[in-house]
N, C-alpha and C positions, 0 to 999 in steps of 0.2 A: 467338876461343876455339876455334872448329874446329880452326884449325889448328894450334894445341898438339897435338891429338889424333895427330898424323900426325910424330910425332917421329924414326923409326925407318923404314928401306922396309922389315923386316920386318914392322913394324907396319901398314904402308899395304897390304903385301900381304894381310895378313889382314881388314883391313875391307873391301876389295874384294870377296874371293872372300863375306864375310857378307852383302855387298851382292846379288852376283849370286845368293845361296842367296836373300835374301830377296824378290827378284824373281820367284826360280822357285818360292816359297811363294803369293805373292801370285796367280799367273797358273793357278797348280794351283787355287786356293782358288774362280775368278771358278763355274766351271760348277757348283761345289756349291753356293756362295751363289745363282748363278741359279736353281737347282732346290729352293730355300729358300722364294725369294722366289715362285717360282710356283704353290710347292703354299699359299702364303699368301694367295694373290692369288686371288679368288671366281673360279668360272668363268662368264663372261658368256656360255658358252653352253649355258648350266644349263637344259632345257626338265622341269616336273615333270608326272608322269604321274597318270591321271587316278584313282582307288585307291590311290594309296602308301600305306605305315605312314606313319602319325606319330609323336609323342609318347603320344597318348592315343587319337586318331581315324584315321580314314585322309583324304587328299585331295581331296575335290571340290568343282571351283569351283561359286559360286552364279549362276544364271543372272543376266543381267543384268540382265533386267527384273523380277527379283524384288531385286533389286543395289535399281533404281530406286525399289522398291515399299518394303521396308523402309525406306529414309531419308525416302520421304514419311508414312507412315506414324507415324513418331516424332516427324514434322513439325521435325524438323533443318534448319539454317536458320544464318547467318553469325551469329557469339558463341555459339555449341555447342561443346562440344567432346566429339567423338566417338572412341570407343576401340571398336576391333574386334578382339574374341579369338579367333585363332585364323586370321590375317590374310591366309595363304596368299600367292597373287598381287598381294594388295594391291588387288583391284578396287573392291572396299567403300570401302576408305579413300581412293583416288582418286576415285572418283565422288564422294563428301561432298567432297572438298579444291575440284575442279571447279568448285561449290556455292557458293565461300567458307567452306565450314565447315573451322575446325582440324581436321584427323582425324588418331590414331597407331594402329598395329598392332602386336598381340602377335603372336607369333608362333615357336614352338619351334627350327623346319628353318632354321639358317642361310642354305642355300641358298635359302632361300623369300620370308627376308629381304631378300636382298641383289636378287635380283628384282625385287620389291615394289619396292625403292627405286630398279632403272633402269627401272622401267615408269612409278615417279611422275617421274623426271627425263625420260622421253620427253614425259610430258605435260603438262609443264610446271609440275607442281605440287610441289617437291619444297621446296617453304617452307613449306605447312601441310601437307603428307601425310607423316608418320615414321614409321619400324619401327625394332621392336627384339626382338632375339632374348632372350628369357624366358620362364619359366611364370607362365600367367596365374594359377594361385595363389598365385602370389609377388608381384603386381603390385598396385602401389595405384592403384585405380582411383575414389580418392573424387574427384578431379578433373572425372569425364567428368558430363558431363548428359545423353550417348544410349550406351548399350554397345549392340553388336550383334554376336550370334554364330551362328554354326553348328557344333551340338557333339552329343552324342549324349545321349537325355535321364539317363543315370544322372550325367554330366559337367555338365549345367545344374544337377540336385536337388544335387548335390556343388558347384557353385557360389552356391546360393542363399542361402545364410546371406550369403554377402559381398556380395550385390545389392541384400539385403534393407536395409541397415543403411547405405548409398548414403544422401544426399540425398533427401528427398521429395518427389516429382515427378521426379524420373529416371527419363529412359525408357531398357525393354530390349526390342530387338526378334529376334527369335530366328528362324532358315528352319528351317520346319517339326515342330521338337523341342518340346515342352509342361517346365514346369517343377511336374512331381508335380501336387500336387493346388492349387498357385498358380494358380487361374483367370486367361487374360489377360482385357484391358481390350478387346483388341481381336483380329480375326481379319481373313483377307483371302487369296484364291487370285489369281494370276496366269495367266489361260488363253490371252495373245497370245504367242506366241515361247518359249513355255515347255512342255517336256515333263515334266521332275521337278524333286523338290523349288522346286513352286511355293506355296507357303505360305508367311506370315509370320504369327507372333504378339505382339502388345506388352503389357504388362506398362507401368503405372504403379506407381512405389516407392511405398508408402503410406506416410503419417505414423503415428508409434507410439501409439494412443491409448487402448489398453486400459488400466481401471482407472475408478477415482473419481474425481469432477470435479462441482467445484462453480459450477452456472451460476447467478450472482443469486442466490445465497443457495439455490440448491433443489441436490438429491440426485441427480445423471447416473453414472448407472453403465454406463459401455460394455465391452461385451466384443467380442475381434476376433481375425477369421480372415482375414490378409492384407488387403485391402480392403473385407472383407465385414465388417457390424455389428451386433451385436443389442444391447437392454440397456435402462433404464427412465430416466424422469424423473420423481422422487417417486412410484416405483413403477409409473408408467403405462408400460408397452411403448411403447417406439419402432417405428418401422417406416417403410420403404422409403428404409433409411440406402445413403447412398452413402459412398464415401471413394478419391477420384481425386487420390494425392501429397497437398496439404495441402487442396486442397477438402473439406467436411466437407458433409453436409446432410443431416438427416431429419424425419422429422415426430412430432409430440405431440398426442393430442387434437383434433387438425384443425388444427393451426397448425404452419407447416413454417420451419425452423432452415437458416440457409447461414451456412457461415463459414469462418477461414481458423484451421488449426492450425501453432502457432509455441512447438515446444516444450512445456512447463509449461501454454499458454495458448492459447484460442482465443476469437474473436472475429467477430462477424458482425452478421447482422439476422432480421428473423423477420417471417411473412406471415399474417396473421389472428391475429394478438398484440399485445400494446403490453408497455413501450416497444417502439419498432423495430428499438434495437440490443441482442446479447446480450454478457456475456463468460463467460468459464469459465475456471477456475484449478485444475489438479491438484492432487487429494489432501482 
């Protein structure tokens, strides 16, 4: 069928010369599609400075053995999976991956991304350590069971509502920034190999238990501030309540309450009381 096309030499002459126009289209086109592909292509010798702007913060990596300190701290461990906002170089997330633990990173600066991800392919970890370039207020993070950031604190209290409402018992471990007037669980300084920001704070998510609740037939009224608790059992003050994610425990009267909250309901045993076990049902 071609060669029907070629009926005439005037005709042959003209597909020739379209031919050799479209050759010299093609060979004109290669160095601007090169210079396409280049500007497309991350630059692998991207080094980021030490203060840059970001998105919301500026740049600085977190010392390493505060790196170290924070994952033990959350006590992070292989079937975690940990999510670092705010991922930079990706160190955080490498040293958990290292670990066995799943880790991914948010992270704004493309360039910061694509980093992260050849510093996780140097070390060998780049099947559980991922990035990705997004705002961490866009990102769902009910997945993770350890977040860890370094952000500045008006950007944690502007985070909190979303951390709070996390799974309970998710840990968040934070270098050196406080979240408002959410007390952590834990504190902890770094003084070997560390000049600044050697701090780390953890934060256990508390389960929701403010309100009425009925244990055994009697009248539990808790009220609550983060994982702090006040509030009565048939009017008797409670006191030296704990609440660590779904551990609950305080005491009545001299007889002291542990259990676990699941929701609508909680459940435990009790120490200078009978029976031995309680339950309690909202509302």
């Amino acid at each position: 069928m071609m060669l029907a096309l070629l009926g005439s030499s005037s005709q042959s002459k003209a597909l020739r010369q379209c031919a050799r126009g479209m050759a010299v289209l093609a060979v004109c086109a290669l160095p601007a599609l090169a210079a396409v592909q280049a500007a497309e292509k991350p630059d692998s010798s991207y080094v980021p400075d030490v203060g840059q702007e970001g998105k919301d913060v500026v740049w600085v990596p977190t010392p390493q053995t505060l790196v170290d300190k924070m994952i033990d701290m959350a006590k992070a461990a292989p079937g975690d999976t940990l999510i670092d906002l705010g991922s930079g170089d990706g160190r955080l997330v490498i040293t958990a991956a290292r670990r066995g633990i799943k880790a991914h990173g948010i992270e704004y600066n493309p360039e910061m991304v694509e980093l992260a991800r050849r510093n996780a392919q140097a070390a060998g970890v780049s099947g559980r350590a991922t990035f990705a370039k997004a705002d961490l207020f866009e990102t769902d993070l009910s997945g993770a069971t350890v977040i860890t950031l370094f952000l500045l604190p008006t950007i944690n209290e502007k985070l909190r509502p979303h951390l709070l409402n996390l799974k309970p018992g998710t840990r968040v471990v934070s270098n050196t920034f406080p979240m408002g007037d959410w007390r952590p669980d834990e504190q902890a300084t770094v003084t070997e190999q560390c000049q600044t920001w050697c701090s780390a704070l953890l934060w256990i998510v508390p389960a929701k238990v403010e309100g009425a609740w009925k244990l055994d037939g009697r009248e539990l009224k808790l009220a609550q501030q983060f994982q702090r608790l006040s509030g009565t059992l048939d009017a008797r003050p409670i006191d030296d309540a704990t609440l660590r994610g779904d551990d609950i425990s305080f005491s009545v009267n001299g007889v002291r309450y542990r259990g676990k909250v699941n929701g609508n309901t909680m459940q435990g045993t009790r120490a200078g009381g009978s029976p031995a076990s309680w339950t309690a049902v909202r509302g």
